[in-house]
Rosetta silent file (secondary structure, phi, psi, omega in degrees, C-alpha in Angstrom):
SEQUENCE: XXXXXXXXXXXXXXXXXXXXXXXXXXXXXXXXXXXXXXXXXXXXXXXXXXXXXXXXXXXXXXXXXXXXXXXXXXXXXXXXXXXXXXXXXXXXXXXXXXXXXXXXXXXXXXXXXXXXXXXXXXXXXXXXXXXXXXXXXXXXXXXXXXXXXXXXXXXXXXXXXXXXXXXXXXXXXXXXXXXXXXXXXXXXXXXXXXXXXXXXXXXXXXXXXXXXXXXXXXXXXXXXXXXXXXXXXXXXXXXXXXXXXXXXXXXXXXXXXXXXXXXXXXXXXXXXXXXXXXXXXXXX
SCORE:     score description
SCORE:     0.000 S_00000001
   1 L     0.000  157.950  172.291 -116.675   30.340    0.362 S_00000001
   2 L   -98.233  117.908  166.214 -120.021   31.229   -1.515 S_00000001
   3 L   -45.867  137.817  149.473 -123.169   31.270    0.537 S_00000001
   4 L   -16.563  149.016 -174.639 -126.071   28.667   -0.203 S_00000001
   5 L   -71.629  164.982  176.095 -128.546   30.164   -2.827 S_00000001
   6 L  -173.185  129.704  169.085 -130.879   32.177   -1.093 S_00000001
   7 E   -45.405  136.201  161.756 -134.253   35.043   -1.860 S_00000001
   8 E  -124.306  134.403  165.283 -133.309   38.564   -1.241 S_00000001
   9 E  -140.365  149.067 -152.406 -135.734   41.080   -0.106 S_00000001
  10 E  -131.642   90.704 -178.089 -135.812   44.996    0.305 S_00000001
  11 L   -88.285 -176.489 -136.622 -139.069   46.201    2.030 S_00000001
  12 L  -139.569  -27.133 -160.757 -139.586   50.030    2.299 S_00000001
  13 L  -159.098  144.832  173.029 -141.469   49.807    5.617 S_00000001
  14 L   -52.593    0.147  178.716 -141.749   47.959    8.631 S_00000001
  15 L  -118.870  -45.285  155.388 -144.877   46.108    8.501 S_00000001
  16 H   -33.106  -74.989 -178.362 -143.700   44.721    5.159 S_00000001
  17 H   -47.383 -105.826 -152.043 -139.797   43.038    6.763 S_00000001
  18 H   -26.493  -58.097  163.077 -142.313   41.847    9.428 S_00000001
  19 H   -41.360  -82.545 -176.267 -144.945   39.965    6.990 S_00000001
  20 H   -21.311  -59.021 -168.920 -141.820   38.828    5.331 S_00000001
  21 H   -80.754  -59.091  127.225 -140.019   36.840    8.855 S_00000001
  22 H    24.160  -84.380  168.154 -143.765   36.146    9.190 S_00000001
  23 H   -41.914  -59.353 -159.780 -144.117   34.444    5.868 S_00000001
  24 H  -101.825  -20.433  171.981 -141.078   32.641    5.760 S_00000001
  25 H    60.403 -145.968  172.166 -140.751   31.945    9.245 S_00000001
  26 H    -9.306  -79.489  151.133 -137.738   29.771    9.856 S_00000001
  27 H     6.180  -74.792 -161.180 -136.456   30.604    6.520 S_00000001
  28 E  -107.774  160.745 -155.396 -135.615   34.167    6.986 S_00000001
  29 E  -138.115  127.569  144.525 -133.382   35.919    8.575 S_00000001
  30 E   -69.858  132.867 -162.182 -132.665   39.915    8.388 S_00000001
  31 E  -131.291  150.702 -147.936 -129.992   41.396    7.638 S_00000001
  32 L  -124.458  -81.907  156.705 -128.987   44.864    8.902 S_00000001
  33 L   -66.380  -41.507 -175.251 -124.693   45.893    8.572 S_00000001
  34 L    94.028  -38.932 -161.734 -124.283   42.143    7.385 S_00000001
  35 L   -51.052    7.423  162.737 -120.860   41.972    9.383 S_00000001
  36 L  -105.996  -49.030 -166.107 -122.193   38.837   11.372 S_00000001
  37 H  -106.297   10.516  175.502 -124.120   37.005    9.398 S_00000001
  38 H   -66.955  -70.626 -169.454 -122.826   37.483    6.097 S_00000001
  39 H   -55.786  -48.759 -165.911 -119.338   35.825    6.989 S_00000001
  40 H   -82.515  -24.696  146.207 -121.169   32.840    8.913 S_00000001
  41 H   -56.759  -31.532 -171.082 -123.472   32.480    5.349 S_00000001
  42 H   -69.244  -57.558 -161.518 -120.386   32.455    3.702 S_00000001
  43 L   -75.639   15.841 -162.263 -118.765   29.924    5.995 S_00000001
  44 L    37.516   29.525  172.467 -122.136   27.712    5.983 S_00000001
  45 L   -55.913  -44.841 -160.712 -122.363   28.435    9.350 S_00000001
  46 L  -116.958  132.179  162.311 -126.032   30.123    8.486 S_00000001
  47 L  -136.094  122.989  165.525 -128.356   28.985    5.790 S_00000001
  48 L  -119.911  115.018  160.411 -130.874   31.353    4.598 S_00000001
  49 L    -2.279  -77.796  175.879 -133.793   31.084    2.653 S_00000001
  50 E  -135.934  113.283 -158.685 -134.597   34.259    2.744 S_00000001
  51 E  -124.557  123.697 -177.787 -132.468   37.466    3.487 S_00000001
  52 E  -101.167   94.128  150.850 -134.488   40.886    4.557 S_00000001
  53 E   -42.876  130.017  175.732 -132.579   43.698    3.801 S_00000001
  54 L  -110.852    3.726 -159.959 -133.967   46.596    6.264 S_00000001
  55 L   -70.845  -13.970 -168.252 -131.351   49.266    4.667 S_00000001
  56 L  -118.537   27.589  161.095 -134.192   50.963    2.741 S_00000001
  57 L   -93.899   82.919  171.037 -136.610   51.230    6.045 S_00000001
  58 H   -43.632  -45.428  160.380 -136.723   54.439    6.549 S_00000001
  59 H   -38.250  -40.105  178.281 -138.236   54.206   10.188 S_00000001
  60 H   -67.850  -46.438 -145.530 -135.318   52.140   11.422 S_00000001
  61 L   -89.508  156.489  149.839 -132.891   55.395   10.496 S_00000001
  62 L   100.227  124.278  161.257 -132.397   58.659   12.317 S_00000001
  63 E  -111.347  153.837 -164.245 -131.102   60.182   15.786 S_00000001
  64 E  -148.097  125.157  138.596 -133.162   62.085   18.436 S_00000001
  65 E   -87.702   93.789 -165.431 -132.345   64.188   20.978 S_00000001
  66 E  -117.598  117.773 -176.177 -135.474   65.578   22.580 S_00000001
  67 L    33.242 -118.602 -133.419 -133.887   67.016   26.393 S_00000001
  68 L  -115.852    1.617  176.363 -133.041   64.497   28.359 S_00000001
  69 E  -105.314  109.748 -174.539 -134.384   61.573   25.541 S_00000001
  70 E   -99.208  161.264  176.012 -132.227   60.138   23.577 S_00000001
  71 E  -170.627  123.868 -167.663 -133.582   57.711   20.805 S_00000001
  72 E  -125.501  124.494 -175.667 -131.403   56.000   18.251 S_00000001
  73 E   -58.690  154.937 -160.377 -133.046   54.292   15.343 S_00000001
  74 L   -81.840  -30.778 -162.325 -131.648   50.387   14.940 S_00000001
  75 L  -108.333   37.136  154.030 -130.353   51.027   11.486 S_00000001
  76 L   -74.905   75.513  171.614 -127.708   53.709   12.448 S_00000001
  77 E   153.070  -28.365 -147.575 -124.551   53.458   12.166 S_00000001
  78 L  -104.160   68.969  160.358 -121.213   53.711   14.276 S_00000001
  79 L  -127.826  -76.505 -175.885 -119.767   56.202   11.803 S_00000001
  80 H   -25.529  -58.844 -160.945 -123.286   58.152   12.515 S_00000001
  81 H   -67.684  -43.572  165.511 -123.166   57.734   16.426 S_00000001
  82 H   -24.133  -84.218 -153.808 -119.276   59.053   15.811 S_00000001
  83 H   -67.323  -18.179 -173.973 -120.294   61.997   13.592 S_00000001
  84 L   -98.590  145.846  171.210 -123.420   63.391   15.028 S_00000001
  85 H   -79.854  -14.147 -172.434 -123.175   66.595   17.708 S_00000001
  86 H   -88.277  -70.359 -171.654 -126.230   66.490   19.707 S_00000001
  87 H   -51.131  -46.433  169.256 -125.347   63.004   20.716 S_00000001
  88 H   -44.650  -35.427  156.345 -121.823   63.559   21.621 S_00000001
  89 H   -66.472  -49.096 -179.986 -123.023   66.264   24.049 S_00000001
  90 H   -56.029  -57.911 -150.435 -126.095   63.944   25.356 S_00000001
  91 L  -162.541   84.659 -156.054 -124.317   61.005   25.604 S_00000001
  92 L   -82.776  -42.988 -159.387 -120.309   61.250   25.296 S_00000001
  93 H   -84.646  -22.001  165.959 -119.592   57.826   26.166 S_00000001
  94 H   -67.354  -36.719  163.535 -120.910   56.366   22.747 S_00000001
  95 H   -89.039  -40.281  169.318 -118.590   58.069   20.495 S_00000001
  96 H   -37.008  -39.294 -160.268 -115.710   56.907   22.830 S_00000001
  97 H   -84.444  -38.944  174.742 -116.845   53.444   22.561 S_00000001
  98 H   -51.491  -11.601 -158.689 -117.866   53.580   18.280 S_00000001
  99 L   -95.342   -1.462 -172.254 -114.573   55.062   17.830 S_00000001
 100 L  -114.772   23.777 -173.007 -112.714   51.785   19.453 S_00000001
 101 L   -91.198  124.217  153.476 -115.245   49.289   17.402 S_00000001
 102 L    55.222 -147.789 -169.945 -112.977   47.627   13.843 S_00000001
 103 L  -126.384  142.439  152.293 -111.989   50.088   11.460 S_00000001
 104 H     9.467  -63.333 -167.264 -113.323   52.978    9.785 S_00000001
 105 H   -62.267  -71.829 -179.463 -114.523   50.647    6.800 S_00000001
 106 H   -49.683  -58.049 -179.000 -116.821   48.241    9.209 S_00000001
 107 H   -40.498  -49.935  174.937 -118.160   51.598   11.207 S_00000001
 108 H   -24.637  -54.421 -147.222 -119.614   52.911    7.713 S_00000001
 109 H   -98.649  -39.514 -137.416 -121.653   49.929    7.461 S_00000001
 110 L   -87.657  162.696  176.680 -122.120   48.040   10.990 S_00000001
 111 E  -155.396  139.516 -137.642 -125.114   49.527   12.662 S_00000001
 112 H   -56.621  -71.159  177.906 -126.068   50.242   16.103 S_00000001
 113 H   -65.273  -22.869  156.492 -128.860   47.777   16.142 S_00000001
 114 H   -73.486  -53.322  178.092 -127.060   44.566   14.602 S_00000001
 115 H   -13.463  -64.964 -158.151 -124.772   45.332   17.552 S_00000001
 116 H  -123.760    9.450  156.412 -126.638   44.783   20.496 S_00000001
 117 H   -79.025  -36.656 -175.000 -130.005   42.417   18.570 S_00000001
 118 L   -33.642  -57.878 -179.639 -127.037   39.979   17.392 S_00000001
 119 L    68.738   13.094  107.306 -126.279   38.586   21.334 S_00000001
 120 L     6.879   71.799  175.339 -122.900   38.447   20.127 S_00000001
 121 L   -22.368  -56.256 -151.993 -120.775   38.511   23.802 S_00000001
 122 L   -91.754  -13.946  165.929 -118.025   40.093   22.555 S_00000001
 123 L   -74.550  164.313 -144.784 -119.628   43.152   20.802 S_00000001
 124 L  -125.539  -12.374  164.652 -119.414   46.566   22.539 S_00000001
 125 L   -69.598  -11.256 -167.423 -123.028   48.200   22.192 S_00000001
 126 L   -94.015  -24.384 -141.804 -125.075   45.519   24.887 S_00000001
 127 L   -85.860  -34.067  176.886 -122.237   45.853   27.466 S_00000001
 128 L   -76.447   10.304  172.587 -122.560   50.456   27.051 S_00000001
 129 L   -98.110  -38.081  177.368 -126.403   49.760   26.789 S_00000001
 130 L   -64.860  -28.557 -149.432 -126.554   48.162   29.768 S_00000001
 131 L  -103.423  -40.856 -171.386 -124.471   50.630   31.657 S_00000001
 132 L   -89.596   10.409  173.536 -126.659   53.572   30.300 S_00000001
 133 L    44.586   43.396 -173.629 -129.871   51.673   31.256 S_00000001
 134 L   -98.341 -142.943 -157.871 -131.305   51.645   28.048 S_00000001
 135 L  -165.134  115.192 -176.435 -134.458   50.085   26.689 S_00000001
 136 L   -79.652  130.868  172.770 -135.008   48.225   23.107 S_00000001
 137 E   -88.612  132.506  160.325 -138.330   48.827   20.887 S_00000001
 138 E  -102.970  128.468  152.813 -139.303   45.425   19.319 S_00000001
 139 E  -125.256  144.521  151.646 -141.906   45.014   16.675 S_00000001
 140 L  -122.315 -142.671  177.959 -143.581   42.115   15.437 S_00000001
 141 L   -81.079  -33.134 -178.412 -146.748   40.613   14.215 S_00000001
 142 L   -66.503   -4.394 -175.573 -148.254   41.364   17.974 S_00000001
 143 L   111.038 -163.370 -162.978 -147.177   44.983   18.016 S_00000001
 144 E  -113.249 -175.805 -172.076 -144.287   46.703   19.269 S_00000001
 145 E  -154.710  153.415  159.300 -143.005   46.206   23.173 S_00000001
 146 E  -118.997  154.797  171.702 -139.957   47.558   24.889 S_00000001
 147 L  -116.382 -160.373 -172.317 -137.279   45.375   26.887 S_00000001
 148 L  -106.484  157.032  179.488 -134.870   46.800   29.199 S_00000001
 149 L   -91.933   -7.808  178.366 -131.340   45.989   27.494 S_00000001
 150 L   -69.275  -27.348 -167.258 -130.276   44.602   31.287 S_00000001
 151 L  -121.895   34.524 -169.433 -133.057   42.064   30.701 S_00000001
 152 L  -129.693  -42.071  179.953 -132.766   41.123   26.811 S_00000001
 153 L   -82.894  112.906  156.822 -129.343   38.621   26.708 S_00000001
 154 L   -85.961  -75.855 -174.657 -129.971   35.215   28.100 S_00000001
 155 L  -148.866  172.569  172.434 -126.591   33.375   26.941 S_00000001
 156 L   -18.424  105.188 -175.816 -124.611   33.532   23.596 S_00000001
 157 L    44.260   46.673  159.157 -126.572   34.900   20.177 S_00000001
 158 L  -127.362  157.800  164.701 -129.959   33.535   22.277 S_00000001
 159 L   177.622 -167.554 -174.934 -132.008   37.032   24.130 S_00000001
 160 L   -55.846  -12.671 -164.843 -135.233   38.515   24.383 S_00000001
 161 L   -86.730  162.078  170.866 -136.153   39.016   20.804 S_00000001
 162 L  -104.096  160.406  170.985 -138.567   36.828   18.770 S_00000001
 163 L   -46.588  -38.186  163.459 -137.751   35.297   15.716 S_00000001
 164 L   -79.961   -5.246 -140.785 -140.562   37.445   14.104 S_00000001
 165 L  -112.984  142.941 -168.886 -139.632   40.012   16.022 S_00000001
 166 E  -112.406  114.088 -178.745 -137.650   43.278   14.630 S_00000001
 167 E   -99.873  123.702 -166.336 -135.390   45.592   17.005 S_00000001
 168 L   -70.001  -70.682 -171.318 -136.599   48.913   16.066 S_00000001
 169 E  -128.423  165.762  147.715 -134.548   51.988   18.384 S_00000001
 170 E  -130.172  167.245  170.206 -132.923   52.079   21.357 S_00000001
 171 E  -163.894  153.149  177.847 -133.631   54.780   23.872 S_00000001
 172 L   163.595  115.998  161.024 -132.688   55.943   27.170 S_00000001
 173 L    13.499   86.683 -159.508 -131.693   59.111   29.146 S_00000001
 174 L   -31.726  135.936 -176.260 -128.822   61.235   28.490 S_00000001
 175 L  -110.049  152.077 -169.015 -126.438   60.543   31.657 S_00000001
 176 L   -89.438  160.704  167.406 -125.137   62.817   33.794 S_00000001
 177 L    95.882  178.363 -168.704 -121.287   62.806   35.179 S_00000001
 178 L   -61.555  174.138  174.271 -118.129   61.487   34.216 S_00000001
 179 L  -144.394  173.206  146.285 -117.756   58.550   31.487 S_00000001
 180 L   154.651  166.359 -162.148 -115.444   56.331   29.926 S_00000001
 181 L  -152.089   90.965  145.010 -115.245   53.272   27.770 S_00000001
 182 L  -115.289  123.909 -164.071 -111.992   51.212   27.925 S_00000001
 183 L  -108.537  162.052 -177.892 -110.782   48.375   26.057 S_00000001
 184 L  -131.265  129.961  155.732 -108.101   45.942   25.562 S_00000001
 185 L   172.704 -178.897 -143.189 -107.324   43.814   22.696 S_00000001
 186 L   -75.816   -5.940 -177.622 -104.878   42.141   20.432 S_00000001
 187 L   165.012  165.870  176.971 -104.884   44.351   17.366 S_00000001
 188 L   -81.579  137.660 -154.346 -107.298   46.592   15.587 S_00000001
 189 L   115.222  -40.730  174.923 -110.022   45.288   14.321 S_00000001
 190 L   -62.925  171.950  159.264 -110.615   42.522   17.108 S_00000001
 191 L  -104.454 -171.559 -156.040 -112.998   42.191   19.524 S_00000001
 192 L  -102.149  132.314  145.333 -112.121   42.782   23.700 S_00000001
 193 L   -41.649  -58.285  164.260 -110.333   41.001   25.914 S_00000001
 194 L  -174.066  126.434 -156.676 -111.953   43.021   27.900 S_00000001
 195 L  -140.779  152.687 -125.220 -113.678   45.951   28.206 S_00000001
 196 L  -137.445  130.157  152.855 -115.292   48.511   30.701 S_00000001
 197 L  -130.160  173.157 -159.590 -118.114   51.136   30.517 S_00000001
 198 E  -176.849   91.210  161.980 -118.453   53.581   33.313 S_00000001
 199 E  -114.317  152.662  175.091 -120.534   56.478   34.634 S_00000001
 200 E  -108.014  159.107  125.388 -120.174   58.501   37.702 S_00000001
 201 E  -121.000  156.905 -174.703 -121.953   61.207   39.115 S_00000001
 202 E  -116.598  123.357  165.563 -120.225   63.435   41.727 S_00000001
 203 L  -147.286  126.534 -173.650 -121.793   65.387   44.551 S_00000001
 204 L    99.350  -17.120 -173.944 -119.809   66.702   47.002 S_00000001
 205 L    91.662   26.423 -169.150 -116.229   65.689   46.421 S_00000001
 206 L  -161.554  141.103 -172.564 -117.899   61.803   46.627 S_00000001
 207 E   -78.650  127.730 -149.272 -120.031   59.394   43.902 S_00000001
 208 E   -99.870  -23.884  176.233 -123.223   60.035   44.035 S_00000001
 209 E  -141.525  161.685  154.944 -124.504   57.425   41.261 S_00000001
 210 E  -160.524  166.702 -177.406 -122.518   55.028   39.596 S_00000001
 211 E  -163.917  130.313 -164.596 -122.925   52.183   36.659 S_00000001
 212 E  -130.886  125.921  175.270 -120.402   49.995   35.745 S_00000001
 213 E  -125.502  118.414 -159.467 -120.763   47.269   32.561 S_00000001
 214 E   -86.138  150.693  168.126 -118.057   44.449   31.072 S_00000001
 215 L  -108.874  135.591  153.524 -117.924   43.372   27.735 S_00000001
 216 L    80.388    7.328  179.667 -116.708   39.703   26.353 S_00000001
 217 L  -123.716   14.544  147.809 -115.998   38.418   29.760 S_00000001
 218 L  -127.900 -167.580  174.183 -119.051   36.195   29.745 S_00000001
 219 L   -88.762   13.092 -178.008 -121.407   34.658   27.721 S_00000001
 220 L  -154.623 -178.985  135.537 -123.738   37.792   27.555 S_00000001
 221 L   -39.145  138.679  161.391 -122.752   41.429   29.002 S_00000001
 222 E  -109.017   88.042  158.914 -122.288   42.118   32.688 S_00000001
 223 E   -61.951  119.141 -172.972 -123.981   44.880   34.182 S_00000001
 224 E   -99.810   91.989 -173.170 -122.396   45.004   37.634 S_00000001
 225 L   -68.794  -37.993 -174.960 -125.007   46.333   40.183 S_00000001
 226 L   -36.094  -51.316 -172.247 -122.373   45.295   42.629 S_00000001
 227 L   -73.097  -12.494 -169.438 -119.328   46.663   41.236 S_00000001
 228 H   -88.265  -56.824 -170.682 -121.474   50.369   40.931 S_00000001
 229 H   -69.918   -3.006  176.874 -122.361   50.087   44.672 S_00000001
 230 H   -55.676  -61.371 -143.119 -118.752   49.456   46.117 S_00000001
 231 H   -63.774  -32.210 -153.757 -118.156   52.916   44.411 S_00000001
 232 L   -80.452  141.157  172.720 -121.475   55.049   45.539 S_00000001
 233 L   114.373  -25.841 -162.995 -120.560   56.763   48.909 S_00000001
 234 L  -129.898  176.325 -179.009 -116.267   57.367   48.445 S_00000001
 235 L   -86.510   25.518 -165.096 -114.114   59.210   46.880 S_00000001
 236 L    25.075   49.684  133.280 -112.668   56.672   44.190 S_00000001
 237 L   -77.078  160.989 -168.870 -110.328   56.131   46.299 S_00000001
 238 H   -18.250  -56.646 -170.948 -107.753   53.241   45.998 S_00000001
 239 H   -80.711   14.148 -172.635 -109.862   50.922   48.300 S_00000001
 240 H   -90.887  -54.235  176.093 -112.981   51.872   46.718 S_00000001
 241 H   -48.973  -47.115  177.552 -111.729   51.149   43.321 S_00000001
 242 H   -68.691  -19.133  176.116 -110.465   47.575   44.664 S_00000001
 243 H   -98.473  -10.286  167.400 -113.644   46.551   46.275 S_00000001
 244 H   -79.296  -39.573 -156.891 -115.530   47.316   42.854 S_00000001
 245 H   -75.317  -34.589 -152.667 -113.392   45.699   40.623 S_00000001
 246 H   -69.626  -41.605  171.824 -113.551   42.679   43.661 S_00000001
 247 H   -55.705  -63.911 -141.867 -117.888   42.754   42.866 S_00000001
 248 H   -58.382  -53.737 -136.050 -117.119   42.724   38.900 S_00000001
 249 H   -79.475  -11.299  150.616 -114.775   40.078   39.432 S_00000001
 250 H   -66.577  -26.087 -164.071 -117.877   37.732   41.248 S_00000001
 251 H   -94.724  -22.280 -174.303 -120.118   39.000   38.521 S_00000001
 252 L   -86.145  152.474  169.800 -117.925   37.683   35.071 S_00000001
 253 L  -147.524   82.619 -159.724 -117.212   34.188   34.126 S_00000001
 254 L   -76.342  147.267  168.080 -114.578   34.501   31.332 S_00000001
 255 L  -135.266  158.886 -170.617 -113.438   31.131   29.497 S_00000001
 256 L   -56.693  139.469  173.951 -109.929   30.135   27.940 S_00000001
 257 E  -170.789 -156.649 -154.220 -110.144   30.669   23.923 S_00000001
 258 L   -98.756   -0.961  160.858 -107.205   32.332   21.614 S_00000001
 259 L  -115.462   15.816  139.410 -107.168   35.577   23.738 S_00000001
 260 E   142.132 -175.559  166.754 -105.601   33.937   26.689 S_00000001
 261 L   -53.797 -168.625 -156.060 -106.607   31.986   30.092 S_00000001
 262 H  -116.513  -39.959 -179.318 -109.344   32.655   32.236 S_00000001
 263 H   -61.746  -42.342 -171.179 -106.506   34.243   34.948 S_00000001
 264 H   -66.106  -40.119  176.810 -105.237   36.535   32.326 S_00000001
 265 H   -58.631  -47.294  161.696 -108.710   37.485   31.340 S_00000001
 266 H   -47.826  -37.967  158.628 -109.175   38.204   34.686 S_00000001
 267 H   -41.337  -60.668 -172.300 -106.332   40.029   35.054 S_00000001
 268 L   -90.872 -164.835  -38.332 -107.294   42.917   32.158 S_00000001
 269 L   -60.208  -40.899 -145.650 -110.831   42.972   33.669 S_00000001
 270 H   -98.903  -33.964 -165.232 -109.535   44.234   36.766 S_00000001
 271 H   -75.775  -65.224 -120.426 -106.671   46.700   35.034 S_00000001
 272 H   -93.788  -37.702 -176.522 -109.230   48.121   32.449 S_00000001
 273 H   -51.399  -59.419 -157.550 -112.232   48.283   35.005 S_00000001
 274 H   -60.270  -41.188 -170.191 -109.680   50.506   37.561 S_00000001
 275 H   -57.747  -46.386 -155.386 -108.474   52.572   34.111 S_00000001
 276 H   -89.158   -6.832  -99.913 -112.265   53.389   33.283 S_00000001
 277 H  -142.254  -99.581  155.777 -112.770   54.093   36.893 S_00000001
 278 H    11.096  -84.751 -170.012 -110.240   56.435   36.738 S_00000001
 279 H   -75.507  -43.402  157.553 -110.905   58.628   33.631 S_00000001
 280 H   -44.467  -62.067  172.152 -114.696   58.758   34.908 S_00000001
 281 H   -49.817  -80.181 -154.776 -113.774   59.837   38.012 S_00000001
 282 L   -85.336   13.665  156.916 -111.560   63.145   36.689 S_00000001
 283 L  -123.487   53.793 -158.099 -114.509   63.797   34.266 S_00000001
 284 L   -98.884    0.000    0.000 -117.161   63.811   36.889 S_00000001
């Protein structure tokens, strides 16, 4: 289908898009990769007014590695978080997870920050944002703020942001220890049955930190304080692994749709958490 007519605008700077969602209020909407709300204009799911391109907002662009600070501009991305070297040393678990997002073609385009501003369940940056404890810049007309990303999804495409409000970077702290990011689903291109992020640290022959986060198995991301503390104290061993996945499996509330029941969903939650578990664990 062809979207409703609608204004297009391409500010240069970041106080500009804001006056614009400002201006138009209701009306406008931003647009960042397009790969959400394009198809749901198309489908006349969305009707907009007014659509703010941010691709030529230079501020929004660019990754930084300063030590132990990482800070990734909103309009990066997942070909970028793929392709850049700093980050892949800083934070390893991010090109694991861009490289299992779509295809090639959508990675070009889709960008880091339509990812996890979207509140989209089933996308795979809030549930690794969460697990990496990171922390969103917002601007509006009141100035900018940060949220925590553990504390920005309330339920399905609703979260912390305002309507006026623009998600700038993300940042948060290179992590130490093992990693991994494993997913399940039905073909390429989909989104997860379910899927697992996971850091360790190891001291001692025993886990010293851990952070464990689900994607797609609720209506928002689960960061699972529970499911981290089964783990801190052992030796991933068998019963260690089984009393975390036993937390995540208190913390998720998966419902029946076109990638199976709520048992089966349950089911890959538990195999993919124990997989990511796993491959964490022997990179620790």
């Amino acid at each position: 289908m062809i979207p409703s007519a609608f204004a297009y605008h391409r500010p240069t700077d970041l106080a500009s898009a804001v006056g614009l969602l400002q201006q138009f209020g209701d009306e406008a909407r931003v647009i960042a990769g397009g790969h959400s709300l394009i198809p749901m204009m198309k489908l006349r799911m969305a009707e907009v007014g007014h659509l703010v391109d941010l691709q030529a907002v230079a501020s929004l662009k660019g990754i930084e590695v300063a030590g132990p600070q990482v800070r990734i501009g909103a309009m990066v991305t997942q070909a970028e978080l793929i392709s850049h070297e700093g980050l892949a040393k800083a934070a390893p678990i991010l090109r694991e997870a861009a490289l299992q997002i779509a295809d090639p073609q959508v990675r070009y385009v889709g960008t880091v920050g339509g990812n996890v501003a979207n509140g989209d369940p089933g996308n795979d940056m809030p549930g690794l944002m969460q697990c990496l404890d990171a922390r969103f810049a917002l601007h509006g007309p009141n100035g900018a703020r940060e949220v925590a990303a553990r504390d920005f999804y309330h339920s399905a495409y609703m979260t912390e942001r305002q309507d006026d409000e623009i998600l700038t970077a993300i940042h948060f702290a290179a992590p130490a220890g093992g990693y991994a990011y494993e997913k399940q689903k039905r073909k390429i291109g989909d989104y997860a049955t379910a899927a697992a992020a996971v850091q360790l640290v190891r001291d001692g022959g025993r886990v010293a930190a851990a952070s464990v986060a689900m994607t797609n198995l609720s209506d928002t991301p689960v960061w699972s304080e529970a499911a981290g503390a089964a783990l801190v104290g052992s030796t991933c061993d068998e019963g260690a692994v089984m009393a975390a996945i036993a937390a995540m499996l208190g913390d998720i509330d998966p419902q029946k749709d076109n990638r199976g029941p709520v048992e089966f969903k349950r089911h890959v939650a538990g195999v993919i958490l124990a997989r990511a578990i796993a491959r964490a664990w022997s990179r620790a």
